[in-house]
Kinemage of the C-alpha trace (Angstrom):
@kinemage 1
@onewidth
@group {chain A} dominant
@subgroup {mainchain}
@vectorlist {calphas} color= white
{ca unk a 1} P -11.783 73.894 84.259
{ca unk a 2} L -9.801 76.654 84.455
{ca unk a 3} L -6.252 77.724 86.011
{ca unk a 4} L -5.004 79.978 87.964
{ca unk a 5} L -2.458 82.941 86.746
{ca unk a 6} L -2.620 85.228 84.528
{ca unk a 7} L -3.468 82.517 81.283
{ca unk a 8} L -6.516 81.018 83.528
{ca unk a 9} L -8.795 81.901 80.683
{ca unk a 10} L -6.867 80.079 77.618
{ca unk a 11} L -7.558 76.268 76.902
{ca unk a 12} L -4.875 74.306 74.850
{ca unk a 13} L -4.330 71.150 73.231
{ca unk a 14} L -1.664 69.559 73.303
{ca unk a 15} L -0.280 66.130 70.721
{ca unk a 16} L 3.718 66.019 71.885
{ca unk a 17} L 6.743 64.302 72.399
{ca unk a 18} L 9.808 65.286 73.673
{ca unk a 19} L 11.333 68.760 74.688
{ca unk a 20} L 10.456 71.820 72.878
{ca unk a 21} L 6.916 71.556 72.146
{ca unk a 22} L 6.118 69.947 75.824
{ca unk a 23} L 7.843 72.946 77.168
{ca unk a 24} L 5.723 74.987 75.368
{ca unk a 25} L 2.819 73.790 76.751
{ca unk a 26} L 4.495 73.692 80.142
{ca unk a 27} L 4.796 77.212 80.236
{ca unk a 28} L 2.017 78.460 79.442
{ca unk a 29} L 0.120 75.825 81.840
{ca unk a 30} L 2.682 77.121 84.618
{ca unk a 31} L 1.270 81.251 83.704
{ca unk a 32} L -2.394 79.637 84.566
{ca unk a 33} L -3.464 78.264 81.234
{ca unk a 34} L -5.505 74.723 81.188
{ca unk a 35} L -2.932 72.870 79.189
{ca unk a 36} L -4.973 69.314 77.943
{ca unk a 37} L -2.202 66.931 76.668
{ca unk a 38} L -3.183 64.194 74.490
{ca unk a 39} L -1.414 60.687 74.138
{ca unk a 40} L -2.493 57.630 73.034
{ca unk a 41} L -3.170 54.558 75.200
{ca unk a 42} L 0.210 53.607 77.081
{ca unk a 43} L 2.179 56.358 76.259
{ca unk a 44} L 3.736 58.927 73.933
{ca unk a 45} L 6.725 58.805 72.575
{ca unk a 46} L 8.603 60.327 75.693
{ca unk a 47} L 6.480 58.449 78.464
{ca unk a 48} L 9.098 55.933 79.296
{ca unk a 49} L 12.039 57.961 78.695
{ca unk a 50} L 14.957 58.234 81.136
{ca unk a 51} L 16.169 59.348 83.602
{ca unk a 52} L 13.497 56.630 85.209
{ca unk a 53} L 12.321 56.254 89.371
{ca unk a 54} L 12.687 53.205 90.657
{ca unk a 55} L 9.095 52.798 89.993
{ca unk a 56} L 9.691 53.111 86.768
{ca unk a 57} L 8.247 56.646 86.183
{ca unk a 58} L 9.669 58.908 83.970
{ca unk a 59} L 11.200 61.857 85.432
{ca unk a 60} L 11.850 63.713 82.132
{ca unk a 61} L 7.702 62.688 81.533
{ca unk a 62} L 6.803 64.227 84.326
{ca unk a 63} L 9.426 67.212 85.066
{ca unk a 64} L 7.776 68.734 81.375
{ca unk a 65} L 4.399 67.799 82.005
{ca unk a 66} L 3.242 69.380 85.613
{ca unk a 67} L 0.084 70.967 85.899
{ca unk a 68} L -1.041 70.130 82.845
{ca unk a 69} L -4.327 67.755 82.074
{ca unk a 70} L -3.883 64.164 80.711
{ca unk a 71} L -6.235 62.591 78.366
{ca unk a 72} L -5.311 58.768 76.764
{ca unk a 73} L -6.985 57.907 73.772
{ca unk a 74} L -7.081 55.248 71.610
{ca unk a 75} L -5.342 57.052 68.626
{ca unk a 76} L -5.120 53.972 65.912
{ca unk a 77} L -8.998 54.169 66.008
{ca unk a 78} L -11.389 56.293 63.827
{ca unk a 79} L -13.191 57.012 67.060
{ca unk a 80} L -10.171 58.244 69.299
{ca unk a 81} L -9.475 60.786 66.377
{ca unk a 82} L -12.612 62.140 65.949
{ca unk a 83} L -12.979 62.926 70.312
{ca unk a 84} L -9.542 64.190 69.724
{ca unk a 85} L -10.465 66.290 66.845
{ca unk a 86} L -13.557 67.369 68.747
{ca unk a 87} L -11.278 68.680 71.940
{ca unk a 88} L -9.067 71.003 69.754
{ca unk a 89} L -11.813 72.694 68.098
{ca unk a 90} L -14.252 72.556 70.762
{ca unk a 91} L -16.031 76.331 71.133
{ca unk a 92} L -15.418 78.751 73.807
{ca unk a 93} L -13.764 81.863 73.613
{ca unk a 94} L -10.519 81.196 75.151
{ca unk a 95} L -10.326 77.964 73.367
{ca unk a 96} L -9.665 76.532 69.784
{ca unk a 97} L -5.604 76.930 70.391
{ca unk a 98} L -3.459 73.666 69.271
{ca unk a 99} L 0.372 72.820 70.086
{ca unk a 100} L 2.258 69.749 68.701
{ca unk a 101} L 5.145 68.838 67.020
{ca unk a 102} L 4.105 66.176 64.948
{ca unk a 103} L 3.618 65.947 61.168
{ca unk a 104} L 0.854 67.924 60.438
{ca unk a 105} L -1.554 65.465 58.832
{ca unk a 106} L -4.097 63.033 59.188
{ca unk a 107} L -6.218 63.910 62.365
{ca unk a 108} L -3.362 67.095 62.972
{ca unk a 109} L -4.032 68.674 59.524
{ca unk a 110} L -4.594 72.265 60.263
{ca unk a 111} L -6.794 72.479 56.882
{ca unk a 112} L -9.663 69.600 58.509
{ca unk a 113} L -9.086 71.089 61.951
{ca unk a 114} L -9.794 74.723 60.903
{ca unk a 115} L -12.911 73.486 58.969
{ca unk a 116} L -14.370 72.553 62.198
{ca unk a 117} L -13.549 76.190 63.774
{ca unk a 118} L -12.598 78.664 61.839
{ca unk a 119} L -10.575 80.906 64.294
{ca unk a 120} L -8.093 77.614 65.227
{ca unk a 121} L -4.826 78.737 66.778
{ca unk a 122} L -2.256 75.651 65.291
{ca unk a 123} L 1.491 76.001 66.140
{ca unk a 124} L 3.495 73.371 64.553
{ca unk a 125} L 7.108 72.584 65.459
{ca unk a 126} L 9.232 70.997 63.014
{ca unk a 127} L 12.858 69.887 62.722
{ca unk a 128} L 13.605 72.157 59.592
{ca unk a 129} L 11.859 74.939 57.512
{ca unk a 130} L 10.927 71.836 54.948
{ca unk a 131} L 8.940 69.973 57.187
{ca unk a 132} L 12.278 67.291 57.976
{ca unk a 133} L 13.098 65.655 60.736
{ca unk a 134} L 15.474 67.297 63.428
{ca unk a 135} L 16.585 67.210 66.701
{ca unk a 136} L 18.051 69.138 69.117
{ca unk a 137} L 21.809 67.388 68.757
{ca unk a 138} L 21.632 67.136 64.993
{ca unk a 139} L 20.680 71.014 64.649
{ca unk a 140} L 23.629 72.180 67.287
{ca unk a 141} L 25.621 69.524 65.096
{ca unk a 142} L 25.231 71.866 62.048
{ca unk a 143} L 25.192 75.126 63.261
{ca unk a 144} L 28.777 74.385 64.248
{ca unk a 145} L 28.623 74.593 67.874
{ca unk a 146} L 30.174 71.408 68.603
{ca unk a 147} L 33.411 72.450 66.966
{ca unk a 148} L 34.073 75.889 69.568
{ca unk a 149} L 32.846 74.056 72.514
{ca unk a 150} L 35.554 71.935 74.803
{ca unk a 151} L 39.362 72.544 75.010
{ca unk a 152} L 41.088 74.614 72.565
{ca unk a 153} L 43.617 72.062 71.816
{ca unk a 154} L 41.150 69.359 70.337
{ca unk a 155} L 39.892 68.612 67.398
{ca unk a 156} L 37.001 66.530 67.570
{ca unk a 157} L 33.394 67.961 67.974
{ca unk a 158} L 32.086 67.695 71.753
{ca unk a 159} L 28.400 67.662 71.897
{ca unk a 160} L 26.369 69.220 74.468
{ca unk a 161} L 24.640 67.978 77.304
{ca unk a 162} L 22.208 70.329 77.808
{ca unk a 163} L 19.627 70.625 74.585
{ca unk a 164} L 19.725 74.547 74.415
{ca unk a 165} L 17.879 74.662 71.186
{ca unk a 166} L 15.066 72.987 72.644
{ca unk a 167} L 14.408 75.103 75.848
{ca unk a 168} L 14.737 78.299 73.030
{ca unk a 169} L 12.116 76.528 70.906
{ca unk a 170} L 9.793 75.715 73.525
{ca unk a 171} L 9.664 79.237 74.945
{ca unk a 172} L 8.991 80.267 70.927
{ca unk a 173} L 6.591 77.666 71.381
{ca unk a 174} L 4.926 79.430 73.534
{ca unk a 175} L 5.500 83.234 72.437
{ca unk a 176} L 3.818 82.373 69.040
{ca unk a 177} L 1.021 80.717 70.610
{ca unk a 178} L -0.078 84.090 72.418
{ca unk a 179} L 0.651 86.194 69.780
{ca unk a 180} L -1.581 84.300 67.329
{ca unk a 181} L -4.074 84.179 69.874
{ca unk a 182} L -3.725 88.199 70.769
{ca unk a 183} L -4.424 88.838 66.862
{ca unk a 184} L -7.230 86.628 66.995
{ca unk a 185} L -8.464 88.863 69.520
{ca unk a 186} L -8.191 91.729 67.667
{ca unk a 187} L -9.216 90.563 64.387
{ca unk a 188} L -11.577 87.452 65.224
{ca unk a 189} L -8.596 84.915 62.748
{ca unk a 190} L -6.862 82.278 63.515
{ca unk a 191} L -3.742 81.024 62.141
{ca unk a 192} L -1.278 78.356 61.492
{ca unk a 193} L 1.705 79.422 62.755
{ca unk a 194} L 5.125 77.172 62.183
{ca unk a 195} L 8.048 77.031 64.151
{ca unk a 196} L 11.564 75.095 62.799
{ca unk a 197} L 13.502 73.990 65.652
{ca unk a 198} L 16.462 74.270 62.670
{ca unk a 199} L 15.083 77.745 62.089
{ca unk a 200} L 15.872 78.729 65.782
{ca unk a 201} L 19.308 77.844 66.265
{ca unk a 202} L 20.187 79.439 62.677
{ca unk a 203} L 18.191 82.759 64.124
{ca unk a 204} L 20.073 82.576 67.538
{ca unk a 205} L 23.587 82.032 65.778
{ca unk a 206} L 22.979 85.296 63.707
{ca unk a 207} L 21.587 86.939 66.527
{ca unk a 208} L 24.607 86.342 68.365
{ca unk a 209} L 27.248 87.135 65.430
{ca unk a 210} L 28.673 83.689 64.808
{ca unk a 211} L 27.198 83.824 61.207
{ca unk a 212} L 28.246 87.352 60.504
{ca unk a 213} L 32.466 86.427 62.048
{ca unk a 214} L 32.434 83.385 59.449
{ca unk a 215} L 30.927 85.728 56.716
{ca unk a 216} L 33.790 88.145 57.157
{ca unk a 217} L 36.435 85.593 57.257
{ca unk a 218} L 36.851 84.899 61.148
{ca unk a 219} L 35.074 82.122 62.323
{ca unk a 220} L 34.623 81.737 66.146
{ca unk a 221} L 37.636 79.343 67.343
{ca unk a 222} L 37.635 77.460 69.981
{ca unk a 223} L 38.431 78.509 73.315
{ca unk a 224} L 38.039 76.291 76.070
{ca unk a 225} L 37.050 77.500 79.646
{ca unk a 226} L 37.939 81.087 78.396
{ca unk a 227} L 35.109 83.551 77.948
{ca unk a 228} L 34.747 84.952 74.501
{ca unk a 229} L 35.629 88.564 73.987
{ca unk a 230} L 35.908 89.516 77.684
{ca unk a 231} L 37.461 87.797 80.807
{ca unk a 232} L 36.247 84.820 82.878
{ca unk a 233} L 37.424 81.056 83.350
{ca unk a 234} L 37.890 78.114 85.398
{ca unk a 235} L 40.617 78.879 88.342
{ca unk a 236} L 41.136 75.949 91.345
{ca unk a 237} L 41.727 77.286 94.680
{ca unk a 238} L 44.311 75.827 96.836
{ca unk a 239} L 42.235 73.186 98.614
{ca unk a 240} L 40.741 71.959 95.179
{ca unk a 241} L 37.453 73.924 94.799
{ca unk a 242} L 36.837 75.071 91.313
{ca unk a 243} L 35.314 78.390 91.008
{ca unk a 244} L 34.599 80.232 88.086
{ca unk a 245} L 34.884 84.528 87.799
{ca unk a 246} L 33.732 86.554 85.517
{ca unk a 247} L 34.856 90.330 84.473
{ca unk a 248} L 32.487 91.137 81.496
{ca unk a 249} L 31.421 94.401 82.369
{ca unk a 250} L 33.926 97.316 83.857
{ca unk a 251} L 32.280 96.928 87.080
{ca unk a 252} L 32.572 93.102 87.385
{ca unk a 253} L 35.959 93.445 86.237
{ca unk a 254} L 36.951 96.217 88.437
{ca unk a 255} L 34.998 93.935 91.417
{ca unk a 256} L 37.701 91.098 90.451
{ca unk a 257} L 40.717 93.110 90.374
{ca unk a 258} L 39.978 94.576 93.599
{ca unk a 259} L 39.546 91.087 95.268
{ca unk a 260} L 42.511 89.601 94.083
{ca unk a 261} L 44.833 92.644 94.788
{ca unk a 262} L 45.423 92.423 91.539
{ca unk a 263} L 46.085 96.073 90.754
{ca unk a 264} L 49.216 96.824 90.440
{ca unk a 265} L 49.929 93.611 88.405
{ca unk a 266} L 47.330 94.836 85.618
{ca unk a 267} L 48.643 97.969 85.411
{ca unk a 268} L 51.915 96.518 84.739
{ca unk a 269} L 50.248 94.267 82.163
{ca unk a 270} L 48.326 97.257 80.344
{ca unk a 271} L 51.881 98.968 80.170
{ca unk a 272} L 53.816 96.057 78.928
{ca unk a 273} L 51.383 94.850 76.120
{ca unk a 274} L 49.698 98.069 74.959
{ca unk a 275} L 46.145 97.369 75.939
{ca unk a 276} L 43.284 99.206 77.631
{ca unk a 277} L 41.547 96.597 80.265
{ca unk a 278} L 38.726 99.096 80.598
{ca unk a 279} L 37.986 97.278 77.252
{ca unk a 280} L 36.528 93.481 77.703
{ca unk a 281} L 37.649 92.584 73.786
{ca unk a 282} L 41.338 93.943 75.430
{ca unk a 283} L 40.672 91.662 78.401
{ca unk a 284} L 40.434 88.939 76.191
{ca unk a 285} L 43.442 89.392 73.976
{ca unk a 286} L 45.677 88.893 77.406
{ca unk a 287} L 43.676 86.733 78.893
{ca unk a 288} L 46.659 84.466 79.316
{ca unk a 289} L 48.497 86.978 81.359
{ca unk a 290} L 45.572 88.050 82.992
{ca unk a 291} L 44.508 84.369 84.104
{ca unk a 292} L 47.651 83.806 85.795
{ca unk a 293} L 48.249 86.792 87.866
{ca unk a 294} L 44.264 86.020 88.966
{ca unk a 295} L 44.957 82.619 89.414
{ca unk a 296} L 47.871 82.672 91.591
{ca unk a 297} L 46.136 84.736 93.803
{ca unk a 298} L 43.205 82.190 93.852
{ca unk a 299} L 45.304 79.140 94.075
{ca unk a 300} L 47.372 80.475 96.730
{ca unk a 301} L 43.974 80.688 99.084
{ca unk a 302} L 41.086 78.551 100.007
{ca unk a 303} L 37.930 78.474 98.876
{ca unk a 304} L 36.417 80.186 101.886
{ca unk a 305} L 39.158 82.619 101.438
{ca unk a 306} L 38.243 83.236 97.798
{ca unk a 307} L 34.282 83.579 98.255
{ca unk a 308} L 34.539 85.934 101.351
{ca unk a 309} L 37.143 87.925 99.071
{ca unk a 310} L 34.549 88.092 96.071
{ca unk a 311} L 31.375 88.873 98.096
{ca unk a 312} L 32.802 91.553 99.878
{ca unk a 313} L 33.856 92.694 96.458
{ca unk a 314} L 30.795 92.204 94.805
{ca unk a 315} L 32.622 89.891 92.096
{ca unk a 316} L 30.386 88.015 89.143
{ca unk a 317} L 31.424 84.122 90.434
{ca unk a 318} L 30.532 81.158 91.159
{ca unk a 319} L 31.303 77.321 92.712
{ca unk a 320} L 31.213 74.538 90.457
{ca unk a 321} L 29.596 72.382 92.021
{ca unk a 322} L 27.901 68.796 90.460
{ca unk a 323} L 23.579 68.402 90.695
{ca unk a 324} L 23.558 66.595 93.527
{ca unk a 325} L 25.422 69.320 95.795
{ca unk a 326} L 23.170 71.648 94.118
{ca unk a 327} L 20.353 69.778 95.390
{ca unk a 328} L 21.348 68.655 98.689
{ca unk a 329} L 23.169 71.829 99.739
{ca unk a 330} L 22.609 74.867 97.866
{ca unk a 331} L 19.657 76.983 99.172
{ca unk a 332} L 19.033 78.326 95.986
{ca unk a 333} L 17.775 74.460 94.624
{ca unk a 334} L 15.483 74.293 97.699
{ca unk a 335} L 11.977 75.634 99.140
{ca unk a 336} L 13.744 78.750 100.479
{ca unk a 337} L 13.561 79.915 96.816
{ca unk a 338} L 9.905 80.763 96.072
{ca unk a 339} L 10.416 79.535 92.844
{ca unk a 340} L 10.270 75.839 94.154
{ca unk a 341} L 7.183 73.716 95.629
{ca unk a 342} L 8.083 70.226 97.383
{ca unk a 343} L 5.107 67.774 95.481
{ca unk a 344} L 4.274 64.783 95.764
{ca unk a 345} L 4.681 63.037 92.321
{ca unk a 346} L 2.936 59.504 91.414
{ca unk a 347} L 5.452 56.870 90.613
{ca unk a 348} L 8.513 59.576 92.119
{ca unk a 349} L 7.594 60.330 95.096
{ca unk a 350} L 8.337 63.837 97.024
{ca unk a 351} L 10.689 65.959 94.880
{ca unk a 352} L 11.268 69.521 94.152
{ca unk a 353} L 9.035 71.199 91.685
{ca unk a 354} L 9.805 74.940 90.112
{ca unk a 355} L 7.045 77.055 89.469
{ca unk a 356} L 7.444 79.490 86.178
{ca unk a 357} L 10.394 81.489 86.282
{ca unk a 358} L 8.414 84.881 85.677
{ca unk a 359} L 6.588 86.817 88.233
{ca unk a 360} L 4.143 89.099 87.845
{ca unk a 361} L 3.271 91.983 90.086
{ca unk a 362} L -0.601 91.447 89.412
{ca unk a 363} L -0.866 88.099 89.848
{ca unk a 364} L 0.091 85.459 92.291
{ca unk a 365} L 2.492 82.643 91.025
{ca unk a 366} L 0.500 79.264 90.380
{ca unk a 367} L 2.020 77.083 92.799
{ca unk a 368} L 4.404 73.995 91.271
{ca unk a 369} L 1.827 71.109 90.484
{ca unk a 370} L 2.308 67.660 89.830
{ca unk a 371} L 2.223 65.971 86.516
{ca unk a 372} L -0.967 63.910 86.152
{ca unk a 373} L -0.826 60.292 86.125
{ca unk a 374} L -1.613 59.143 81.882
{ca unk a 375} L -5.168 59.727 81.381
{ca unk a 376} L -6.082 61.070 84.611
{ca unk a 377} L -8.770 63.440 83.261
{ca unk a 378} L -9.815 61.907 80.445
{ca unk a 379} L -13.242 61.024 82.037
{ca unk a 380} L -13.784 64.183 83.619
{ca unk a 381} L -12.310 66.715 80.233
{ca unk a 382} L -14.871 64.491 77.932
{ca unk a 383} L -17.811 64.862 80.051
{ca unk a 384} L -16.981 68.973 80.897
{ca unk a 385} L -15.579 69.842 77.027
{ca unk a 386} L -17.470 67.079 74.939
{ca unk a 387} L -20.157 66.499 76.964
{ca unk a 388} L -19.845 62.727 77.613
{ca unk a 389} L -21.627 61.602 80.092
{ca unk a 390} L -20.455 58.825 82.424
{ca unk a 391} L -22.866 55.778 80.877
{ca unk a 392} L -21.287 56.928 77.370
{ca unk a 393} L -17.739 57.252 78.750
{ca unk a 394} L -18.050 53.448 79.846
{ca unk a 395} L -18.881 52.236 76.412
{ca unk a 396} L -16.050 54.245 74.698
{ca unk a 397} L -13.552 52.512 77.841
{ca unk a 398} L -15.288 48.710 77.120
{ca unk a 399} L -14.832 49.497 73.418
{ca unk a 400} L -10.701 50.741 74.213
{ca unk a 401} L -11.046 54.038 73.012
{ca unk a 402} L -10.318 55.664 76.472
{ca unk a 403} L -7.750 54.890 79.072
{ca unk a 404} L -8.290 54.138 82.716
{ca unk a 405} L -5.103 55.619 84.836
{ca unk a 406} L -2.941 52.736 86.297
């Protein structure tokens, strides 16, 4: 079987728990790739975890697992490793490629795996470049994040909610996959390529200059709601709505000056304090001054007042506004977006369901699928990979070896 998009002639494997490596495989199912996850009988390690339905499905299970293929075996046996074995080096040209983020060993060792096909694509994710064990909230832990993110008068770190290493890894996940796979093509080798979810985050903070401001003595502080090196923050408008505005480039900025009739006030400002506003690193040094003339403009009005204000002017902003009014009243979060599907999911019931984020001129989108229901296709990927017919399929399920669905 094979998908539709512009991956519909890869196969992968899949052995995974948790975000980045699930999110891997999730995107490159979601570009058309047949995406074959494998978990033992009952459950990976992220089957039951919350949030939970009220049927006591998984939501975070089955948000990072749609339209992918779900095979249960019986992974504590001899017998359940070697059909697992057999599916991630089964032969076919567009096949032979291997995702997980588990210890590479045992029935995952790339050496035994490669031994059975040569050309095996393997991507590993691990916590650190050692092989340790890592997470997304002990890696932003030591990259330092937690300690420039919340108010600027506190000292304490605040973690994150959202796992931001994780969603970076995954896409790596998936980058490295189909570039190992693209040399294969043009050389006929595989490849066992690693990824350290550690390694990431230390990439991303040099990539972004936090490592090189601590190198030369001026580590990133902490500034609140305020927008690093430029303009933008919180402001409340005067029935209560939060918005947030954000001058980063000249235009944006010149978009929210404009809006809040702001002018002659930041000219004033640029005279008074010696600073050029057509620079965002000026912006920032008065962004004090700056945030009150802007906000008393803003809190003087209502929110309807402010957004027709900074639409007209084209200004870079934004409602805050909690998940559920995002879901229940922003038409961006709804089926008026292409990018979302309403599917029925097993255990969930209807709910929205995004298809990938890119989209291709040549290709239609795959629509938003489903995730399978643990072990759906384990009878039917056996008999069409491994050739298991149905009489042999019932011994292997009388033996527990193989899962029936519940």
């Amino acid at each position: 079987m094979l998908g539709q998009g512009i991956l519909s002639d890869l196969r992968i494997v899949e052995a995974s728990a948790f975000v980045a490596a699930p999110l891997g495989g999730l995107t490159l199912a979601q570009m058309g790739a047949d995406v074959i996850r494998i978990d033992p009988l009952g459950g990976g390690l992220d089957f039951d975890r919350w949030p939970m339905s009220d049927d006591d499905a998984s939501l975070f299970w089955c948000g990072l697992n749609k339209s992918k293929r779900s095979v249960a075996l019986n992974l504590a046996d001899p017998e359940g490793r070697e059909i697992a074995m057999s599916l991630i080096t089964a032969p076919g040209e567009g096949a032979g490629l291997f995702v997980t983020n588990f210890p590479p060993r045992g029935w995952l060792d790339y050496d035994k795996l490669k031994a059975r096909r040569g050309d095996l694509v393997q991507v590993t994710l691990q916590g650190d470049h050692k092989g340790g064990s890592a997470v997304d909230y002990t890696v932003n832990a030591r990259v330092g994040i937690p300690y420039v993110t919340g108010p600027a008068n506190d000292e304490a770190p605040v973690n994150h909610v959202l796992p931001a290493w994780d969603v970076a890894t995954g896409h790596l996940v998936a980058t490295g996959l189909l570039a190992a796979e693209r040399h294969r093509c043009r050389t006929g080798q595989g490849q066992h390529v690693k990824l350290a979810l550690e390694d990431v985050a230390l990439a991303v903070m040099g990539h972004l200059g936090f490592l090189a401001e601590a190198q030369l003595g001026c580590p990133r502080g902490r500034y609140g709601n305020d927008l690093f090196g430029a303009f933008g923050r919180d402001f409340t408008c005067a029935d209560g709505r939060r918005v947030i505005a954000i001058g980063l480039t000249l235009k944006q900025w010149s978009s929210l000056v404009e809006a809040t009739r702001t002018a002659e006030t930041v000219e004033a400002l640029e005279t008074r304090l010696g600073l050029d506003f057509a620079k965002e690193g000026d912006r920032f040094l008065a962004r004090r001054e700056l945030g009150a003339a802007i906000g008393g403009w803003i809190a003087a009005r209502s929110f309807a007042e402010v957004a027709a204000s900074f639409d007209h002017a084209g200004v870079c902003w934004a409602p805050y506004q909690t998940v559920d009014e995002l879901v229940h009243s922003d038409p961006a979060c709804s089926v008026e977006n292409p990018l979302f599907d309403s599917v029925e999911q097993s255990g969930v019931g209807r709910v929205l369901s995004p298809r990938s984020a890119l989209r291709f001129d040549a290709f239609d989108a795959r629509p938003a699928g489903a995730a399978p229901v643990l072990g759906k296709h384990t009878e039917a990927v056996l008999g069409e990979i491994l050739g298991i017919d149905g009489a042999a399929y019932g011994r292997l399920h009388d033996r527990g070896i193989v899962h029936s669905p519940r």
